[in-house]
Each structure stands twice: as structure tokens, then as C-alpha cells.
N, C-alpha and C positions, 0 to 999 in steps of 0.2 A: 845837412845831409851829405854834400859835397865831401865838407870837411872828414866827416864821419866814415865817407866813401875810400878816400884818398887815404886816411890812416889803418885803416884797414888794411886795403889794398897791399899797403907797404908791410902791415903787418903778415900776411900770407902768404906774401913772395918769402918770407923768410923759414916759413913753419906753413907748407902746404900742405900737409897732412890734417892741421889742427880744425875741429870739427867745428869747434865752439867758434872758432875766428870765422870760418865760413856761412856758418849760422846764422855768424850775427850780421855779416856783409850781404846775404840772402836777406836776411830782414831789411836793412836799410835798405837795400832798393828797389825790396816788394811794399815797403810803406811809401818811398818816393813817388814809385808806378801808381800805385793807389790815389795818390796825393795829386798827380797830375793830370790823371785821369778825371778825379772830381773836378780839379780845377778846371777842366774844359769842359762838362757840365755845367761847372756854374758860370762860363761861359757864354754859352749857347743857351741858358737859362734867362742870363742880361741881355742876352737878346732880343727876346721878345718883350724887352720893358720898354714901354714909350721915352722919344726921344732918346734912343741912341743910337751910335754907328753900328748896324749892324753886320754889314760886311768886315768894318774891321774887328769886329768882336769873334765873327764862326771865323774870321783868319787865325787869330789868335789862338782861337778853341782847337783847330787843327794842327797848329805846330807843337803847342803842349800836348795834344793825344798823341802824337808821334813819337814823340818824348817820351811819354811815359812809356809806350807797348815798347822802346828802345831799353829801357830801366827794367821791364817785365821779362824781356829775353834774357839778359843780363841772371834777374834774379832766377830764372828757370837752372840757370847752369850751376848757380852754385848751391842750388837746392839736391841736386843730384849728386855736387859733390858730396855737400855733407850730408845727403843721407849713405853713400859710400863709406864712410868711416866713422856713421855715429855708436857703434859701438867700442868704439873707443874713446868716451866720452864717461868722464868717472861718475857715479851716480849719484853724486850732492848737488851735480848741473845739469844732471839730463833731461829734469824735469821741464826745465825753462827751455832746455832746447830743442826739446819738442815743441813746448810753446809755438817757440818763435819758428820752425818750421810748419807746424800747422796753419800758422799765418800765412808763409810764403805759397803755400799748395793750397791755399782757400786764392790769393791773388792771380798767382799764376795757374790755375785751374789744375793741379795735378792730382793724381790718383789717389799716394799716398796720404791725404787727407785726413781721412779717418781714422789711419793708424797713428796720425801723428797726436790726433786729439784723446784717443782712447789714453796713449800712455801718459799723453801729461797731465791727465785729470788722475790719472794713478799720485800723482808729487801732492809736495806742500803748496796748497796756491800763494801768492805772492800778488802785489799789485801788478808786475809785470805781465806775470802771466793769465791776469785777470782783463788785463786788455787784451791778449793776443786770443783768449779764448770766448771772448765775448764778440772779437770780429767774424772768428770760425764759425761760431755758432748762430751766427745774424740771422740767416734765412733761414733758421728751423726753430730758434725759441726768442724772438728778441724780448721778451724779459728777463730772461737769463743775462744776456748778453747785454742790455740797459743797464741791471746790475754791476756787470761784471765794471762797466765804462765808467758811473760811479764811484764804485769802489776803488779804479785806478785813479781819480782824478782827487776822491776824497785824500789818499794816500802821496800823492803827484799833484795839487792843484795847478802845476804847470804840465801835464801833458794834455798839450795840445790836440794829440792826434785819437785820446780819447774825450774828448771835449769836443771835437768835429764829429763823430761819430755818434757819440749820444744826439748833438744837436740837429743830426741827418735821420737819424731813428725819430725824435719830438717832430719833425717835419713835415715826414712821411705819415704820421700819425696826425698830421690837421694840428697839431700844436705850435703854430708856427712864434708866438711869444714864447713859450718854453726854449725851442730853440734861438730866439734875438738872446735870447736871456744867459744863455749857456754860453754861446758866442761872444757878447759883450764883455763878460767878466773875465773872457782870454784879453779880449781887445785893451783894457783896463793896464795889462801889464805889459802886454807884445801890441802895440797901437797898428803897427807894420805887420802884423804876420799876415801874409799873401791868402793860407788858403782859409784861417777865418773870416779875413775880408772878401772873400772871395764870395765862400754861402754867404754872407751876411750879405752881400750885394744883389745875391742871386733871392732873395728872399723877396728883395721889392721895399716899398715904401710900406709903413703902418697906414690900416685903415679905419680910421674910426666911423661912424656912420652917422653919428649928430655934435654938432659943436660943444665941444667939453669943455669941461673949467680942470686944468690944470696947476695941481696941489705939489709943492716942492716938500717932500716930507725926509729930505736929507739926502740915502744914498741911493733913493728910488722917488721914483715921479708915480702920483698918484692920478688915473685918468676919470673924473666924473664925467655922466651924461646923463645930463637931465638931473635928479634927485636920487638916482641910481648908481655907489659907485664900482664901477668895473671890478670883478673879481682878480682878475689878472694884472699886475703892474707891471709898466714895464718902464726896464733899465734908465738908468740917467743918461748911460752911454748913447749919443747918438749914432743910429743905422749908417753908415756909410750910405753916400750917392752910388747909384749906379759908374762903373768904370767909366774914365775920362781917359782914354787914349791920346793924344796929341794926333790933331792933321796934317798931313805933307802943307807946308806953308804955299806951296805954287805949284804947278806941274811942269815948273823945270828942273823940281829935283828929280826927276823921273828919268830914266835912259831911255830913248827913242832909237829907234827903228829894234826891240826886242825882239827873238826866236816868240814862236808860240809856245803860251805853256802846254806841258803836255801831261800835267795831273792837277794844275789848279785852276783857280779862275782870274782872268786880269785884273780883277780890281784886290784878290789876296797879294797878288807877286807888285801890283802896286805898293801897296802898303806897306811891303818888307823894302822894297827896293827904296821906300823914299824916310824909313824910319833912321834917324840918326844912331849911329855907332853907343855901343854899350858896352861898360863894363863885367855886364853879365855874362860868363864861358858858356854857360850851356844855351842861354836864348840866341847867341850870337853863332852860335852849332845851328841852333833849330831854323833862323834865318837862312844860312847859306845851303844846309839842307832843303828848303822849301827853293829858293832861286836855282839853285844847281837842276831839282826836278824839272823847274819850269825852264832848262836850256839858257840861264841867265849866267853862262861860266866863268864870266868876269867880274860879276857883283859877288858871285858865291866865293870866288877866289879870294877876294880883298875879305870878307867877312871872317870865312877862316884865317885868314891871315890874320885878322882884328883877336879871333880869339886865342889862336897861338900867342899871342902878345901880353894875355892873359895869363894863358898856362902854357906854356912853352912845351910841355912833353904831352898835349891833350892826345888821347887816341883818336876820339871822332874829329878834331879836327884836322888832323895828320892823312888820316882815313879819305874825310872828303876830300881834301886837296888830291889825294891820289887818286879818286874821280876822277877830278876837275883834270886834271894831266893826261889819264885815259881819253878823258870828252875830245882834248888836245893833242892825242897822237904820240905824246911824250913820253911812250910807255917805261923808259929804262926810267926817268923820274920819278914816276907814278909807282913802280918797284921800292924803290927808296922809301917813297913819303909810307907808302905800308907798312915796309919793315922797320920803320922808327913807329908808327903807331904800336906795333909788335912788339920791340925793345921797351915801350911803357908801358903796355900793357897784353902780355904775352896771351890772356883771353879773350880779347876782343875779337870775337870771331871774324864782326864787318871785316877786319884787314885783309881776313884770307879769302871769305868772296872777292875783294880786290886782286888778290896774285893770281889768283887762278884766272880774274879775267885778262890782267898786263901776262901770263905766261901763255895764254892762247892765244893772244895777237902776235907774240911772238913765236908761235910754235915751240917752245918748247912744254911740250903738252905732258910730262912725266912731272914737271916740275906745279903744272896745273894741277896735274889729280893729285899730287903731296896736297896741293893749298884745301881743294875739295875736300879732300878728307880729315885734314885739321878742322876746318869749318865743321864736318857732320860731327868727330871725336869730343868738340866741344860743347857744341849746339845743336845735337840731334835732332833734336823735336822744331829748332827756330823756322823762322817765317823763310827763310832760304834753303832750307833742307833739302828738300823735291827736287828744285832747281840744281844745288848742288849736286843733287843724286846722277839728276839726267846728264848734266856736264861731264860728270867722271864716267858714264857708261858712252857716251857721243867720241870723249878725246880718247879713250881708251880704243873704240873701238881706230880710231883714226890713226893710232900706232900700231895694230895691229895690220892694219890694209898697207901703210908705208912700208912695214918688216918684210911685206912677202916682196913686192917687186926686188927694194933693194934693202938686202938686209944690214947693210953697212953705211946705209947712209939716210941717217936716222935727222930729219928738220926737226928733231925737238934739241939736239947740243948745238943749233945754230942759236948766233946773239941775237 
């Protein structure tokens, strides 16, 4: 999805206008957000399975949901853009493009919903659009929708993400071999994929309830009990164990004398602080984001650093560092590190909450409400909006109170 992301990306910087390209970049990171989202469900769902770490599991569950409601904002903005110019969108693809918008406004809870499913059921269905319409329509027919996830998977037996979706439908309905069963046969060919193993862990162990005689009848195992043989077989594939996370080896990997956190709990900011270095960009984001919260401004600094090292033009790692430099007074820094998040990626809204707050510590506060209101032009409706709102109405009003005493001698062109 990364990849998916990143070509995209590049593809829109060149052709902002094009509908279809923003469409499809609004899908990928409303399927992402969705995807990460479950994945801290199922989470929080290992949770509750005997013998496990459970703190380190709801830490986990917490920086993936951050994660994803981060991929959710994202996907909100560019849902607005392409409904902005879907009419210019030729009519042998508009059909999927509604699809695939209907998705994005079923995830990111937007209004246009309805219109978006009205029109694409007007098209030729398509397996594509046969998953995007069977997600929309979840919570009002899931037979429809059951259908719909079938027919994409019969057409795609490699889409995963309609194969999750049926197998969370069988789930939800008490059919939980149904779902091992839907799940296994992705696992069959993707052994690694994260968020099949993920339900399939969150599922628990099989229970049978009297000792069976177990029959090998080739590419299914047959379960007897007693003289009676179960209707239901299930997979050859064996259920994944619940998550093994690795534990801090001692607790002198640990930094002492810490800040207190101030959104998590010690034993989460534990478990980031003492986890070894990854080659993963985004979980190595979501670490230094959870320690930066927790006032940890020199673990989150090396972190991002770790993932710059990754991706050398990341936005949210660019982003946080510019944090991390505000935490530290560094403000002309902390200016930089934004405007290079901005130089990669000119929507990242996060940068511009960052200028606005490096250009109010330095008073120049004209240059703040610029930042404010790049942030709202982009991300209106985001989880920063309000805040942004109040900001530009607070510094405004504070140039206004400077003009009257002296009106030439303006602390926002001071450095």
C-alpha cells in the first residue's frame, strides 16, 4: 500500500487535476485506514486470549489506530478533491469511480455516500466494483454485500482485502470455521500477510468438545467425535498462535530518569522505548510519535532519524522531528524540518499545524495564520481544524491590538 501510495503521489504532483488518480490514492488510504484499524481490533481482541502480553498487545493496538485515523484524514482530503472534479471523469470510468469513492465516504464517514453508491450501481459491475459496493453496503444488506466479496474473490482469488471482509461477515455471524476457512486459503499463498494473520489470531484456538479421531483426507482434515462426523472441516492450514512479540531482554534497555507520559501509560512507552530498531518507515513513525507524546524527545528524535534513513524525504518523519525541535526551543530548525515535509509532500497538512506553531513562538504571527489556513484549505473537516480555527482568530486578533499602539512596528517581521 506504501508502494501504491508513493506512485501515486508522484503521479498527482504531476496531473493534479486528474480525478481518477485521486480516486484511486483516496482508496488506497481508505483501504489502509480500514486495514489498520482492524488490525488494532484484532489486537485488543489477542488480548483477551490466555497467556499473553497484554499490555504489550493494547500498546500495539494503540499506535496502529493512530495510524490508521492518520491514513483516514489523509483519505478525507483527497476524497473532496476528487469529488471536486469528478465530472470530468469520461464515462467508460466513472462508474468504478464512484465505486471506489463510495468506499472512501462509507470509511471516512462522509455525507456524499449515497450519491456515490446511487451512481455506481447505475455502471457495468465489475469484480472491482463489486467489492467496493458490497463494503458500502455492509451495514444495510450484508447478503448483498457477502455476495458482492465472493464474487470479487471468485474473479481475484488473491484479493485479500475481500477475503478479510467476507471472513469478518462469517465471524460476526457465529460461523467462525467459515471464517478460519476463508482466511487460511489467503494464508496458503501470502503465509506473511499481517492483517489475515492478524483475524486469524484474533479468532482464538479451535475448540472441539470431545476427543476426536482426526482423518487426513488430503487437502482438508476431517474432525470425528465419537461416531458422529462433524459437518464442518476444517483447513489443513494450521490457525496461527496468538502474537509473540519479543520482550525487552533486561530493563536496562530502558532510559531512566523519563518525563512522565502525558497520553500513555509506562509500561506502553516501556515497550516502544525498549523495542529494537526496524526497518519498517511507518511503525518506526508510529514509535517516535507514541514517545514524542510521552515527552521521551530524544528516543523519538533517534526513531525518526531511524526512519529518515528509510525514506529520506518521509513527511511524517520530517514532521515529527519538527516537533521534536519545537519541544527544544529550536524553532528556526523546526521551520526547516516542516518545510522539507512540505517540499515532499505539499498535502500533509500535519506540517502546517507545525509553522503555525514555530511562527507564533516567533511572533511572526501573519506568517502563522498563512500556515492555519493552509492546514483548514486542505483539511477542513481534520481532527486539527477547531484548534486551527481558534489559532487564526487568537493571532489575528493580536496583530490587530500591536497595529493600534504602534503601527509600524509590527513583532511578526521580527526573526
Amino acid at each position: 500500500m506504501d508502494e501504491a501510495r508513493e506512485e501515486l503521489t508522484a503521479a498527482v504532483a504531476l496531473r493534479p487535476d486528474d480525478c481518477v488518480l485521486v480516486a484511486t490514492r483516496a482508496e488506497v488510504l481508505a483501504a489502509w485506514s480500514e486495514m489498520l484499524t482492524q488490525q488494532a481490533d484484532d489486537l485488543e481482541a489477542q488480548a483477551s486470549l490466555p497467556g499473553v502480553d497484554v499490555p504489550r498487545l493494547r500498546a500495539s493496538a494503540d499506535l496502529v489506530r493512530r495510524d490508521g485515523l492518520t491514513r483516514k484524514e489523509r483519505a478525507r482530503t483527497d476524497l473532496r478533491s476528487a469529488e471536486a472534479t469528478l465530472e470530468s471523469v469520461a464515462a467508460s470510468e466513472r462508474s468504478i469511480v464512484e465505486a471506489r469513492l463510495a468506499d472512501v465516504a462509507r470509511v471516512v464517514g462522509a455525507a456524499t455516500l449515497t450519491n456515490h453508491l446511487e451512481a455506481a450501481r447505475r455502471g457495468t459491475p465489475t469484480h472491482e466494483s463489486a467489492l467496493y459496493l458490497g463494503l458500502a453496503t455492509l451495514s444495510d444488506d450484508s447478503m448483498a454485500a457477502t455476495a458482492g466479496f465472493r464474487t470479487a474473490i471468485g474473479v481475484e482469488p488473491q484479493n485479500q482485502r475481500a477475503r478479510i471482509a467476507l471472513a469478518r461477515v462469517l465471524q460476526r455471524n457465529a460461523d467462525v470455521n467459515g471464517a478460519r476457512e476463508i482466511l487460511n486459503e489467503g494464508l496458503q499463498t501470502e503465509p506473511e500477510h499481517e492483517a489475515l494473520l492478524g483475524l486469524s489470531r484474533a479468532l482464538g484456538p479451535m475448540i472441539v468438545v470431545a476427543a476426536p479421531t482426526v482423518m487426513n483426507t488430503g487437502s482438508r482434515t476431517v474432525v470425528e467425535v465419537g461416531s458422529t462426523t462433524v459437518a464442518a472441516v476444517v483447513p489443513a492450514v494450521v490457525v496461527p498462535a496468538p502474537i509473540d512479540i519479543p520482550r525487552p531482554s533486561t530493563a536496562a534497555n530502558l532510559t531512566t530518569a523519563a518525563p512522565t507520559p502525558r497520553h500513555s501509560s509506562d509500561n506502553s512507552i516501556a515497550m516502544v522505548a525498549a523495542m529494537a530498531p526496524s526497518r519498517d518507515y511507518d511503525r518506526l513513525v508510529r514509535d517516535a510519535d507514541m514517545l514524542q507524546h510521552a515527552g521521551r524527545t530524544a528516543m523519538a528524535r533517534e526513531r525518526y532519524q531511524q526512519a529518515l534513513a528509510v525514506r529520506a524525504t518521509g513527511s511524517e518523519a520530517l514532521t515529527g522531528l519538527g516537533f521534536v525541535e519545537l519541544d527544544q526551543n529550536a524553532v528556526g530548525t523546526a521551520i526547516s524540518r516542516f518545510r522539507q515535509a512540505l517540499a515532499s509532500n505539499p498535502h500533509y497538512s500535519e506540517a502546517y499545524i507545525g509553522l503555525g506553531e514555530a511562527y507564533s513562538h516567533q511572533r511572526s504571527y501573519g506568517q502563522a495564520v498563512q500556515a492555519y489556513q493552509q492546514y483548514l484549505a486542505i483539511n477542513p473537516g481534520g481532527s486539527r481544524s477547531e484548534m486551527a480555527r481558534r489559532q487564526i482568530e487568537s493571532l489575528q486578533e493580536r496583530m490587530n491590538t500591536a497595529r493600534t499602539p504602534e503601527p509600524s512596528g509590527d513583532a511578526a517581521t521580527s526573526p
